[in-house]
LOLO-488132 format. One record per residue (C-alpha): residue in three letters; z, y, x. Coordinates in pm, whole numbers, plus 50000, padded with zeros to 5 digits. Layout:
alaZYX ...
***
This chain:
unk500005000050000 unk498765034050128 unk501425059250147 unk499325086750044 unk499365092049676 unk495335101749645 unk492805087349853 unk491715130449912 unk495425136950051 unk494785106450320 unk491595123150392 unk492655159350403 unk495845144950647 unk493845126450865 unk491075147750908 unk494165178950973 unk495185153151242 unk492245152851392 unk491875191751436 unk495055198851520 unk494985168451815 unk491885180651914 unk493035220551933 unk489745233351777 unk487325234151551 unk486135197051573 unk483105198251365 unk484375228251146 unk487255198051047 unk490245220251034 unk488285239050751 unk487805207850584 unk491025195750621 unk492185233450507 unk490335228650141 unk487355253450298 unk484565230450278 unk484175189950175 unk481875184350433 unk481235187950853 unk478265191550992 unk477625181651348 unk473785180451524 unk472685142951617 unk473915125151936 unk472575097752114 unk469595073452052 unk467645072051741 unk468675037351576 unk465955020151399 unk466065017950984 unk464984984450840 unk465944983850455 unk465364965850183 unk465864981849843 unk467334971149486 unk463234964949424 unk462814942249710 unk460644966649926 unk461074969650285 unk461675009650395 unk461235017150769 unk461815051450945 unk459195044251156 unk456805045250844 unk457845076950733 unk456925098050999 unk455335134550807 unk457695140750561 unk461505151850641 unk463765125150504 unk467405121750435 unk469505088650454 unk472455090650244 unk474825062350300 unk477275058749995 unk479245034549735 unk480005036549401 unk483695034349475 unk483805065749644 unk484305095349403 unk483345118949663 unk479435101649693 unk479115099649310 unk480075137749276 unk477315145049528 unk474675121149400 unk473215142449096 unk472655167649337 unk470775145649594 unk468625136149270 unk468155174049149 unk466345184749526 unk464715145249550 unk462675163149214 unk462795193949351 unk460695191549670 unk458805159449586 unk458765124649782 unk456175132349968 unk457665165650109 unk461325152150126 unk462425118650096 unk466085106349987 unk466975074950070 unk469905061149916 unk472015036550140 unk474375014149964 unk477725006850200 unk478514966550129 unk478444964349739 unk476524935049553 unk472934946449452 unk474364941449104 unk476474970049188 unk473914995549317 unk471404988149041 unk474084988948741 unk475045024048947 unk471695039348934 unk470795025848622 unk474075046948477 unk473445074948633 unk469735080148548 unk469315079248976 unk465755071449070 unk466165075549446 unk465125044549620 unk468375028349669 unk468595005049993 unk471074980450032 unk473644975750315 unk475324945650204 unk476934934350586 unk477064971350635 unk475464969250939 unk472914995750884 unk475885019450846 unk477515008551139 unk473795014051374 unk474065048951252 unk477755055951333 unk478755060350974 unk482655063950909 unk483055087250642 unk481615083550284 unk479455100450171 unk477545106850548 unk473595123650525 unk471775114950811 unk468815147050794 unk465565134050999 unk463305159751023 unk458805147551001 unk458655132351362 unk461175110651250 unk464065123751494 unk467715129851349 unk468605165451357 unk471875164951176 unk474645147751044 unk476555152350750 unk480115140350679 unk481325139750336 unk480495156549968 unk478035181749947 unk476155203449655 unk472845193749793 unk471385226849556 unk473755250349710 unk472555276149977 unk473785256150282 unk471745225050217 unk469155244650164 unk468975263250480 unk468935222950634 unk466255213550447 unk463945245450541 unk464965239950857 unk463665199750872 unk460735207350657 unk459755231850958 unk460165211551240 
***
């Protein structure tokens, strides 16, 4: 048993742990932790892991295939409230640009296919929804918080990361976006 009372309170104390053992702004962190924000944004380190997904359809979705169009992997679960607050926003600007401009892939963290279908279907989501059922895909992209965006801009490079809920409509995540359907 957790000795948090709410899953956000063992968030917003951990991630206030990290900031304050780090000294600084880790990631902009200590404003999450502070109530500022619900998300951290930190550019893309390391090598470029390779996607190889199969969605609830039974299609096979590789990044290397979508080179040309900027494309966001969104790695979620429909346990966490935080990634189903978020979702209806990742649908609104997945309408909004146009798959063929901006691509949302929707990366299901270790839940039976049952699960991720019955989730979309209730939700009226018609992102492609990939499954992660070892959650090994997650893992290859260094995901540890839910929700995480992974934004790849069109040469199919990862320019940023994303930890945790964001309005995808709001000004911030627009400024992203521009900035990946640019590069």
């Amino acid at each position: 048993m957790s000795s948090f009372p709410h899953p956000m309170a063992s968030r917003r104390l951990f991630l206030q742990g990290v900031a304050c053992a780090a000294g600084t702004s880790l990631l902009g962190l200590d404003a999450l932790a502070a109530g500022e924000a619900t998300y951290a944004v930190s550019p893309w380190q390391g090598a470029v892991p390779s996607l190889q997904a199969v969605d609830t359809q039974g299609r096979t979705w590789r990044l290397s295939e979508l080179r040309g169009r900027a494309v966001l992997l969104n790695f979620w679960a429909s346990w966490c409230e935080p990634c189903r607050a978020e979702m209806p926003t990742l649908q609104q600007i997945a309408d909004f640009y146009g798959s063929d401009k901006l691509l949302i892939l929707a990366i299901n963290f270790k839940e039976h296919p049952t699960r991720a279908i019955q989730f979309a279907a209730s939700t009226g989501l018609s992102l492609p929804v990939l499954l992660d059922p070892q959650g090994q895909t997650a893992r290859a992209w260094g995901v540890k918080v839910f929700p995480t965006t992974v934004l790849v801009d069109r040469q199919g490079l990862p320019r940023q990361r994303v930890q945790g809920e964001v309005d995808w409509t709001g000004a911030a995540a627009t400024q992203w976006i521009e900035a990946l359907l640019k590069s």
